[in-house]
Backbone atoms as SQL, in Angstrom:
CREATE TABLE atoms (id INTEGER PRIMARY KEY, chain TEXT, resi INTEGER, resn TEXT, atom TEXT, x REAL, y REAL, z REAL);
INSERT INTO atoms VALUES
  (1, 'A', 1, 'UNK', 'N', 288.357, 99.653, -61.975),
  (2, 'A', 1, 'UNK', 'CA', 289.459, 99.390, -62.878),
  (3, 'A', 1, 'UNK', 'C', 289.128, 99.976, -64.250),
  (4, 'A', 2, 'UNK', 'N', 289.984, 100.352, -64.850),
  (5, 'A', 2, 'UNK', 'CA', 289.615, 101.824, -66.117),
  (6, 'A', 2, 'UNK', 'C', 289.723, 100.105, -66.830),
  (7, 'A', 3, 'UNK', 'N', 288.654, 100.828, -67.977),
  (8, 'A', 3, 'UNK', 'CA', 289.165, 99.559, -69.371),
  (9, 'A', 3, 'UNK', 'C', 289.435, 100.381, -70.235),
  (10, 'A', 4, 'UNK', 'N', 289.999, 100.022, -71.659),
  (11, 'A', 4, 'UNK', 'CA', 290.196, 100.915, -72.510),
  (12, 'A', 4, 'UNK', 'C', 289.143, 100.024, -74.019),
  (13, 'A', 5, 'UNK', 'N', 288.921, 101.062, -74.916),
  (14, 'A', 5, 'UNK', 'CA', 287.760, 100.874, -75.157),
  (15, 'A', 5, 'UNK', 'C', 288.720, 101.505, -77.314),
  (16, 'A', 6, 'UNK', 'N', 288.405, 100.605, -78.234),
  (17, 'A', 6, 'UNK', 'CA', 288.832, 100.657, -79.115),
  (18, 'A', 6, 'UNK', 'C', 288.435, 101.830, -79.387),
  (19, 'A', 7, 'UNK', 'N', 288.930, 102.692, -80.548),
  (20, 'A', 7, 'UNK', 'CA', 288.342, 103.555, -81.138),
  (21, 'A', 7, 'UNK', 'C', 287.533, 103.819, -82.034),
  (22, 'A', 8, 'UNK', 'N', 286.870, 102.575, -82.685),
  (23, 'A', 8, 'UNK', 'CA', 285.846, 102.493, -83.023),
  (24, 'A', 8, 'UNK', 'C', 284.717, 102.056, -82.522),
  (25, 'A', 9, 'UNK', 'N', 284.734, 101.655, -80.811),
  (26, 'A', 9, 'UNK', 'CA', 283.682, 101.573, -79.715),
  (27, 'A', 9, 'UNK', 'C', 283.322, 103.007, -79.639),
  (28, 'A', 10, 'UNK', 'N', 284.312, 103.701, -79.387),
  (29, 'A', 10, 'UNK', 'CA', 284.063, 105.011, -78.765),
  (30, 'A', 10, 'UNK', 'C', 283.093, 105.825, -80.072),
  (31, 'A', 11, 'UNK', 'N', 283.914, 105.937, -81.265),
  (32, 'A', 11, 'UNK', 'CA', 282.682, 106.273, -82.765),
  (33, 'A', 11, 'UNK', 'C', 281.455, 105.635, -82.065),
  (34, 'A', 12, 'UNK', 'N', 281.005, 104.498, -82.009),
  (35, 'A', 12, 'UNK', 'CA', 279.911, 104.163, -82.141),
  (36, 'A', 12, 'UNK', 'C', 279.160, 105.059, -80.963),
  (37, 'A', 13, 'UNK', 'N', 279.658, 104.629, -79.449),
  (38, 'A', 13, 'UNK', 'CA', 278.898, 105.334, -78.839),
  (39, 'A', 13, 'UNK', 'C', 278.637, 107.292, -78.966),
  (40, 'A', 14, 'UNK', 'N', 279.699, 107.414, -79.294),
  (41, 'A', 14, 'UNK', 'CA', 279.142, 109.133, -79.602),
  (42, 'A', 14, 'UNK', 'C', 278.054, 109.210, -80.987),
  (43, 'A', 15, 'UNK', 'N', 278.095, 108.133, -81.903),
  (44, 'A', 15, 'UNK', 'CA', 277.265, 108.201, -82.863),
  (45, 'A', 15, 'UNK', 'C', 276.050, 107.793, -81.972),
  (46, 'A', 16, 'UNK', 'N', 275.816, 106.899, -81.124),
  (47, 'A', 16, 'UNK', 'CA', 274.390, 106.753, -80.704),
  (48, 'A', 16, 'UNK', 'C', 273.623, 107.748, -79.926),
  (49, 'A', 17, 'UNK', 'N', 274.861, 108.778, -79.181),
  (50, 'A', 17, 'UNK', 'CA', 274.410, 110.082, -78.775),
  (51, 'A', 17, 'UNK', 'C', 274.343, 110.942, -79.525),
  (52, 'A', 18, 'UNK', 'N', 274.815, 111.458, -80.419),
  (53, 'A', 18, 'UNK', 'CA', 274.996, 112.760, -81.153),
  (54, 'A', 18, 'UNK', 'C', 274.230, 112.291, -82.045),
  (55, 'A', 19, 'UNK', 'N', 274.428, 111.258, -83.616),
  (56, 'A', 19, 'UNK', 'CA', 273.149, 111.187, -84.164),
  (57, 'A', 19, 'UNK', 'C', 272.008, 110.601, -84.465),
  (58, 'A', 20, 'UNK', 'N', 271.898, 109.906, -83.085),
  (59, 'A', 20, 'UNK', 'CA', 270.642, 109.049, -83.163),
  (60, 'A', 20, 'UNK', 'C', 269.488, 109.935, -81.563),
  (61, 'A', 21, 'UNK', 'N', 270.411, 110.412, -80.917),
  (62, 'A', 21, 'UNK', 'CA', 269.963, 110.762, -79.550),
  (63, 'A', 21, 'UNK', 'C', 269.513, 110.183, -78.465),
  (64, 'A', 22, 'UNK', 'N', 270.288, 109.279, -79.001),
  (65, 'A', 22, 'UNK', 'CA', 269.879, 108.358, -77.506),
  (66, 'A', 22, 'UNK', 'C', 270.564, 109.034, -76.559),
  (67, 'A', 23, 'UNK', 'N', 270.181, 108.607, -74.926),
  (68, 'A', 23, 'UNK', 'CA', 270.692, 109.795, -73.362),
  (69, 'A', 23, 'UNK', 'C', 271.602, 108.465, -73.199),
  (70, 'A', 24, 'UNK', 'N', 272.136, 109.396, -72.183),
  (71, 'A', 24, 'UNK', 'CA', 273.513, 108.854, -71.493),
  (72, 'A', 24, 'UNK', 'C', 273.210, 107.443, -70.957),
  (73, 'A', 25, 'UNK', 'N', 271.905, 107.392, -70.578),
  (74, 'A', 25, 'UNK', 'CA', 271.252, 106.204, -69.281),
  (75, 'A', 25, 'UNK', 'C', 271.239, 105.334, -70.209),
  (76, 'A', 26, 'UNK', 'N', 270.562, 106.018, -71.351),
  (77, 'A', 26, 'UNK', 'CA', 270.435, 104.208, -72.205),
  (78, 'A', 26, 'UNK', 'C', 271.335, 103.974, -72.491),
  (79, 'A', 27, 'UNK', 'N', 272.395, 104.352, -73.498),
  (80, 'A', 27, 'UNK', 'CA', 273.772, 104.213, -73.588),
  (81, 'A', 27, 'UNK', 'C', 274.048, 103.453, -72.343),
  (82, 'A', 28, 'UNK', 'N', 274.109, 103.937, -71.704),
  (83, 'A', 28, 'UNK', 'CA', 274.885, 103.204, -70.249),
  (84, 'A', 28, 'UNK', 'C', 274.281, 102.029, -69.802),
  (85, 'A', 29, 'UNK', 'N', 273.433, 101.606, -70.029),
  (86, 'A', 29, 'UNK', 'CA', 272.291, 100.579, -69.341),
  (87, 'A', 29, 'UNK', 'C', 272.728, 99.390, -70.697),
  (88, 'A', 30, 'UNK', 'N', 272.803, 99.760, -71.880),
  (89, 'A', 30, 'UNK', 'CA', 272.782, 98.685, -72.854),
  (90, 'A', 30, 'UNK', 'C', 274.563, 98.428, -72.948),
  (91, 'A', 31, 'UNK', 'N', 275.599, 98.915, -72.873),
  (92, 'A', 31, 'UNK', 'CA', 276.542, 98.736, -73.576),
  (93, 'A', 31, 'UNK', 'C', 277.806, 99.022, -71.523),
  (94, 'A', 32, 'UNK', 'N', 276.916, 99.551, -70.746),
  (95, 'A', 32, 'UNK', 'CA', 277.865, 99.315, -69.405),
  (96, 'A', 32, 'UNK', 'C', 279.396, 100.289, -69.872),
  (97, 'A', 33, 'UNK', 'N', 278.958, 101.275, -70.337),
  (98, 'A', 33, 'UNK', 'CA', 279.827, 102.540, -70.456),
  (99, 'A', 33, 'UNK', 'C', 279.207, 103.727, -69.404),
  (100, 'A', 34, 'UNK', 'N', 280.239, 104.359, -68.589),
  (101, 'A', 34, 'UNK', 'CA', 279.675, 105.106, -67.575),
  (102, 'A', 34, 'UNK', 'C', 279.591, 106.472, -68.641),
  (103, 'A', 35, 'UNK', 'N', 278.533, 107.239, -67.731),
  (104, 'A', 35, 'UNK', 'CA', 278.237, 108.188, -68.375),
  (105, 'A', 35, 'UNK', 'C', 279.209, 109.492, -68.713),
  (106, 'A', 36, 'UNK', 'N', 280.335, 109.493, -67.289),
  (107, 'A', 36, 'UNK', 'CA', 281.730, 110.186, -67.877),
  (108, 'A', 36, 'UNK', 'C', 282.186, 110.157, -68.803),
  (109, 'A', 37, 'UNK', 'N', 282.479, 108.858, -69.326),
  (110, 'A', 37, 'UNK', 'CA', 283.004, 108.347, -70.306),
  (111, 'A', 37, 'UNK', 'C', 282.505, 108.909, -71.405),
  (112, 'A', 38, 'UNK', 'N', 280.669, 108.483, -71.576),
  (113, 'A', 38, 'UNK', 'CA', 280.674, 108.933, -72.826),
  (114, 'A', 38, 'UNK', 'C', 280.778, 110.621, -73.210),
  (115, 'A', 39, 'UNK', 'N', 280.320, 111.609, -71.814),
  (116, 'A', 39, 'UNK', 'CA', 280.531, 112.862, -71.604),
  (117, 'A', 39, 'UNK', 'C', 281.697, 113.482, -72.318),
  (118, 'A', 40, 'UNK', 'N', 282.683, 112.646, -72.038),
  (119, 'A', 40, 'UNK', 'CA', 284.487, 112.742, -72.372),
  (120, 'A', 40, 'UNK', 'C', 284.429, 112.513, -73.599),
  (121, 'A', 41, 'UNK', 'N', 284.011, 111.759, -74.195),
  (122, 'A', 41, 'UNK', 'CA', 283.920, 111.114, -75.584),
  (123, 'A', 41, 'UNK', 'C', 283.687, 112.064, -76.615),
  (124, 'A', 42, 'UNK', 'N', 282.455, 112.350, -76.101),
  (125, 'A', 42, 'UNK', 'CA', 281.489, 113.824, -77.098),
  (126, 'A', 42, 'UNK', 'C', 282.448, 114.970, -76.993),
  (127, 'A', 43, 'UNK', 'N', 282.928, 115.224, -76.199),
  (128, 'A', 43, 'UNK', 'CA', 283.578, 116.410, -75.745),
  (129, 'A', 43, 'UNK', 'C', 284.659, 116.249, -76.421),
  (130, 'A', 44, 'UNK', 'N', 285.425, 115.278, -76.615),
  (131, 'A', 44, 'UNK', 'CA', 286.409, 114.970, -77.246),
  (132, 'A', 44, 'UNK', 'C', 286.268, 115.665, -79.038),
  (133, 'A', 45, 'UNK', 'N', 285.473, 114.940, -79.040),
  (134, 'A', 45, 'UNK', 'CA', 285.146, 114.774, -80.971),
  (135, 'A', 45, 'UNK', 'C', 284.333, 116.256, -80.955),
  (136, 'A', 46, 'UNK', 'N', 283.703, 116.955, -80.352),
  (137, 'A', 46, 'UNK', 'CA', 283.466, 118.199, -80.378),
  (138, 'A', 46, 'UNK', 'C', 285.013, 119.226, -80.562),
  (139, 'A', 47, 'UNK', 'N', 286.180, 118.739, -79.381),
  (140, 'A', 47, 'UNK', 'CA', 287.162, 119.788, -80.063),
  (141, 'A', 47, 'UNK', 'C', 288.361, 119.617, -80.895),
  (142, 'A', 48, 'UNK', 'N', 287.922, 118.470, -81.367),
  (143, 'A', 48, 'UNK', 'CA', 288.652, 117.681, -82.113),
  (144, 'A', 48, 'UNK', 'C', 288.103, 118.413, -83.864),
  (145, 'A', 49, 'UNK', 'N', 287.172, 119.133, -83.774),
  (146, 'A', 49, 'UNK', 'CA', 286.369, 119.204, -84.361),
  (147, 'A', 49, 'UNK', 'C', 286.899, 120.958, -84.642),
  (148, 'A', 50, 'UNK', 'N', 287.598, 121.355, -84.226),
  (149, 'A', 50, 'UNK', 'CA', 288.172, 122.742, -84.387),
  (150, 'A', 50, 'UNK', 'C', 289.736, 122.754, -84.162),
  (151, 'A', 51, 'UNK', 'N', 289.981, 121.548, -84.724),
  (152, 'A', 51, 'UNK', 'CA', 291.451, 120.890, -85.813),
  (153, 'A', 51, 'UNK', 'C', 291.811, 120.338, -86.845),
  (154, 'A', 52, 'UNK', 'N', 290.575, 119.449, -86.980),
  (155, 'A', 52, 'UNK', 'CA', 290.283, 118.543, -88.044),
  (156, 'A', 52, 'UNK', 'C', 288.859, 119.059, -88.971),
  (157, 'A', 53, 'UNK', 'N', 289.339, 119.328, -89.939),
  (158, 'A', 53, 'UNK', 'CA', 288.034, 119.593, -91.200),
  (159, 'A', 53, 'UNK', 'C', 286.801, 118.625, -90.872),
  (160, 'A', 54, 'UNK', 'N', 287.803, 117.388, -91.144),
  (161, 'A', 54, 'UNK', 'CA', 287.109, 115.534, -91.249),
  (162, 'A', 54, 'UNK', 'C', 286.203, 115.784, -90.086),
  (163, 'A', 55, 'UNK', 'N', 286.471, 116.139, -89.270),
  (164, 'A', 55, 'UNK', 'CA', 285.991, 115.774, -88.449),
  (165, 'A', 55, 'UNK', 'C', 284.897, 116.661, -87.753),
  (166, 'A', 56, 'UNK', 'N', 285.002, 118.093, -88.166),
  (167, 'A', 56, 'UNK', 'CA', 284.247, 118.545, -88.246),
  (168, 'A', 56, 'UNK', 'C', 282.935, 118.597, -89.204),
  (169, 'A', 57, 'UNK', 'N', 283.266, 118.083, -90.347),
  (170, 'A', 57, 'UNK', 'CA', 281.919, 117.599, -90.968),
  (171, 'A', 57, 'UNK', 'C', 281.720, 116.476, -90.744),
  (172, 'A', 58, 'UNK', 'N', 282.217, 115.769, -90.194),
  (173, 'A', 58, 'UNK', 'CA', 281.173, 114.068, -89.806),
  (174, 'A', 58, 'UNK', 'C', 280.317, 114.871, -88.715),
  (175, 'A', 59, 'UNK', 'N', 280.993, 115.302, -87.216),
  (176, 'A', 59, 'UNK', 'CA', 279.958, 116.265, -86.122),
  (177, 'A', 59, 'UNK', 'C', 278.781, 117.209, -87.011),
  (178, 'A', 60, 'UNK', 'N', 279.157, 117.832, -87.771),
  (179, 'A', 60, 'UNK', 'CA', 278.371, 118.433, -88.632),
  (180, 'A', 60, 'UNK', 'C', 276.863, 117.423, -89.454),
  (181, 'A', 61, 'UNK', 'N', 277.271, 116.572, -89.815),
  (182, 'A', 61, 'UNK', 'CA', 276.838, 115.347, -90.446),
  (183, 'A', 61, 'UNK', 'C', 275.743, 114.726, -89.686),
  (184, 'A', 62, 'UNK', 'N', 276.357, 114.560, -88.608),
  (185, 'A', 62, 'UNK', 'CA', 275.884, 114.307, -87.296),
  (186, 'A', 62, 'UNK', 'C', 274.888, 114.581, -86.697),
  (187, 'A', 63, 'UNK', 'N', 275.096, 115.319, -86.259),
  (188, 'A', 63, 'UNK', 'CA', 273.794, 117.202, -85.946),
  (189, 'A', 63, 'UNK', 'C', 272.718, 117.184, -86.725),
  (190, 'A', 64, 'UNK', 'N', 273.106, 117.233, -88.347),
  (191, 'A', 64, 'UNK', 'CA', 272.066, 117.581, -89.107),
  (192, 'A', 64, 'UNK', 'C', 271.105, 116.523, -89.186),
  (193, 'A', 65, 'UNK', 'N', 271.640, 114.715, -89.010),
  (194, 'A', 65, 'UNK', 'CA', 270.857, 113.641, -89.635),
  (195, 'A', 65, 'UNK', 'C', 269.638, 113.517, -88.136),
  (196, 'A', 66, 'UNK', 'N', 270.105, 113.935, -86.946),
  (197, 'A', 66, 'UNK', 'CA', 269.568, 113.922, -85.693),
  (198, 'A', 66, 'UNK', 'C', 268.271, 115.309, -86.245),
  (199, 'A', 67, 'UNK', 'N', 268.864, 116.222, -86.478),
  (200, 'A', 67, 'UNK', 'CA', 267.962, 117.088, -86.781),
  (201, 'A', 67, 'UNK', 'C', 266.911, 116.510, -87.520),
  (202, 'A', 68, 'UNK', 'N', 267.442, 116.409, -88.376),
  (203, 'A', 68, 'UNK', 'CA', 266.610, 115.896, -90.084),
  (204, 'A', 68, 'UNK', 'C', 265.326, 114.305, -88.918),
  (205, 'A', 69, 'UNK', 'N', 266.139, 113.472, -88.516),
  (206, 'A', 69, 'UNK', 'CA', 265.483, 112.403, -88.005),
  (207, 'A', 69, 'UNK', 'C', 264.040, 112.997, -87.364),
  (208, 'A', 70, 'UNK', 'N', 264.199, 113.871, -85.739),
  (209, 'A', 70, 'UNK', 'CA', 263.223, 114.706, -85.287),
  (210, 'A', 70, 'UNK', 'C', 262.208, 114.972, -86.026),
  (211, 'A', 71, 'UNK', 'N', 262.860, 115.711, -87.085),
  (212, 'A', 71, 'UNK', 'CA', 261.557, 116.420, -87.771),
  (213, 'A', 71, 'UNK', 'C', 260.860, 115.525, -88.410),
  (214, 'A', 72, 'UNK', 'N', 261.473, 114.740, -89.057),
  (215, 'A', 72, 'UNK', 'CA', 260.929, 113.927, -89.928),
  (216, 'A', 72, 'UNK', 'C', 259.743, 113.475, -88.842),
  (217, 'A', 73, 'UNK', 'N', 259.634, 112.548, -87.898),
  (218, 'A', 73, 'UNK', 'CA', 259.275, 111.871, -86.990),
  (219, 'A', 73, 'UNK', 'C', 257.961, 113.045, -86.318),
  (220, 'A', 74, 'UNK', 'N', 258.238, 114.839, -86.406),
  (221, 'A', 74, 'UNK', 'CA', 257.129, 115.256, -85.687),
  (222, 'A', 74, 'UNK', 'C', 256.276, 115.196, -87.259),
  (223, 'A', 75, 'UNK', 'N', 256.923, 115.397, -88.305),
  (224, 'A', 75, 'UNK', 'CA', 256.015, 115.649, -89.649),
  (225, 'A', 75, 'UNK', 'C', 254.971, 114.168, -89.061),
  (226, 'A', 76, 'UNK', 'N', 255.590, 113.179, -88.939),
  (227, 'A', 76, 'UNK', 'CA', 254.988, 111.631, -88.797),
  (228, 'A', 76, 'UNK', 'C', 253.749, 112.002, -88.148),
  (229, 'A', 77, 'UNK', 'N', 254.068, 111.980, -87.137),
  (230, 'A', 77, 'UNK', 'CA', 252.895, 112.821, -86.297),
  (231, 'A', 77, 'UNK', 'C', 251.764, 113.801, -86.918),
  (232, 'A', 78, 'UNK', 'N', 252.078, 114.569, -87.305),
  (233, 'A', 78, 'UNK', 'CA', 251.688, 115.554, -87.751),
  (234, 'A', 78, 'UNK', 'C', 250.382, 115.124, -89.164),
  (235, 'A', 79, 'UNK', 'N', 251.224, 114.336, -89.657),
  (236, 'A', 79, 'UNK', 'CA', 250.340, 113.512, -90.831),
  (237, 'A', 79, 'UNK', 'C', 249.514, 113.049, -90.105),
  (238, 'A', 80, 'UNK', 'N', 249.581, 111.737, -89.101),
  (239, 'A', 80, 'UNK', 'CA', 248.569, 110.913, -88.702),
  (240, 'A', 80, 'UNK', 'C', 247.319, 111.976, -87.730),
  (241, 'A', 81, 'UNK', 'N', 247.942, 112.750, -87.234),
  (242, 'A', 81, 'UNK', 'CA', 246.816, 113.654, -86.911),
  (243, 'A', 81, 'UNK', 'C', 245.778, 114.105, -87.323),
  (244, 'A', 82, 'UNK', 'N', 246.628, 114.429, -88.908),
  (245, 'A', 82, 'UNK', 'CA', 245.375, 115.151, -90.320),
  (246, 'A', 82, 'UNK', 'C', 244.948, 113.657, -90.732),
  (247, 'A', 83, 'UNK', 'N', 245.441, 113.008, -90.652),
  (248, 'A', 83, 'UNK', 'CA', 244.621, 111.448, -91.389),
  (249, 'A', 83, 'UNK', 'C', 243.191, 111.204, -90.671),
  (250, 'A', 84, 'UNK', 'N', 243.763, 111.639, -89.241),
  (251, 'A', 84, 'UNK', 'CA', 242.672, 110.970, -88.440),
  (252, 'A', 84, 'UNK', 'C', 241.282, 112.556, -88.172),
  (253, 'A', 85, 'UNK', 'N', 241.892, 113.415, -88.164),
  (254, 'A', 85, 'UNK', 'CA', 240.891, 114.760, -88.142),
  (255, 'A', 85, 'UNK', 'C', 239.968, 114.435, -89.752),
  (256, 'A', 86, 'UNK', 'N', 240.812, 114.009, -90.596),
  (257, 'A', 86, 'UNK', 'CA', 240.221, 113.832, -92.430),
  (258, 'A', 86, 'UNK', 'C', 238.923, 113.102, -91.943),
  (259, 'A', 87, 'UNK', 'N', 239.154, 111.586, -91.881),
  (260, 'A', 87, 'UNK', 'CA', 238.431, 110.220, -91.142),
  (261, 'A', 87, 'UNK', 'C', 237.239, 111.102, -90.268),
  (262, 'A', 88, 'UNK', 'N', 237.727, 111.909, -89.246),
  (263, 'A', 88, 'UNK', 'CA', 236.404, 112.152, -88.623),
  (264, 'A', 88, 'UNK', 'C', 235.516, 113.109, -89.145),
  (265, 'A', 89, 'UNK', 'N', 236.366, 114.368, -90.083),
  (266, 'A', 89, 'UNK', 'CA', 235.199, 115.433, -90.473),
  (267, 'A', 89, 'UNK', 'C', 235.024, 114.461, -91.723),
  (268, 'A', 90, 'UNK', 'N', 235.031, 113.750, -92.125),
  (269, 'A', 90, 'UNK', 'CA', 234.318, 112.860, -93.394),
  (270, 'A', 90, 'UNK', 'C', 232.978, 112.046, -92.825),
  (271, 'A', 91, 'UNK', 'N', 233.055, 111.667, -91.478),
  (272, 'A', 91, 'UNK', 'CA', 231.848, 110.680, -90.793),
  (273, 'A', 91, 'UNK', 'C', 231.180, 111.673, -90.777),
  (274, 'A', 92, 'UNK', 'N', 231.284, 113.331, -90.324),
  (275, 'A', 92, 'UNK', 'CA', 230.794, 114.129, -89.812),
  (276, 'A', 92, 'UNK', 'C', 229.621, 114.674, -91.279),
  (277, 'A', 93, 'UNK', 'N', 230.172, 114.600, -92.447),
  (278, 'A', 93, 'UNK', 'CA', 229.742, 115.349, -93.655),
  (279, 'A', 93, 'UNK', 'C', 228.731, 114.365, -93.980),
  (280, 'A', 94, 'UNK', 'N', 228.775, 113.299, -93.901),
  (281, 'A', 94, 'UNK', 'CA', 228.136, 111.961, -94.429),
  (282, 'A', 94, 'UNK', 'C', 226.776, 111.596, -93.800);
């Protein structure tokens, strides 16, 4: 049986795919939205997105904060690596 799903359900879930990146499964596993759905969803606001300005810079918006998030998160990495290489060639000098 189809349900229908407000339009600010549907924002949220394409925001948890597009700029947070969460996959279809988790989406689907926490909130019991099939994965068509949200497929349809994205797809939606993607060509919705080559009519509407608005709406092309929120997708835009979107993209970039997912981007921006990633990196941020390998820099994270990336630091604690040199923290911990620092820590050992310092035991090493000593």
């Amino acid at each position: 049986m189809p349900q229908n799903y407000t339009p600010e359900f549907k924002k949220k879930i394409v925001r948890l795919h597009e700029e947070e990146g969460r996959t279809y499964k988790s989406i689907t596993s926490e909130y019991g939205v099939s994965k068509a759905s949200i497929s349809k969803w994205c797809r939606e606001l993607r060509e919705e997105c080559h009519t509407s300005p608005e709406s092309k810079s929120e997708y835009d918006n979107m993209k970039e904060l997912l981007k921006l998030k990633r990196e941020n998160e390998e820099l994270r990495k990336e630091n604690l690596f040199l923290k911990k290489a620092a820590a050992f060639f310092a035991k090493e000098i000593d």
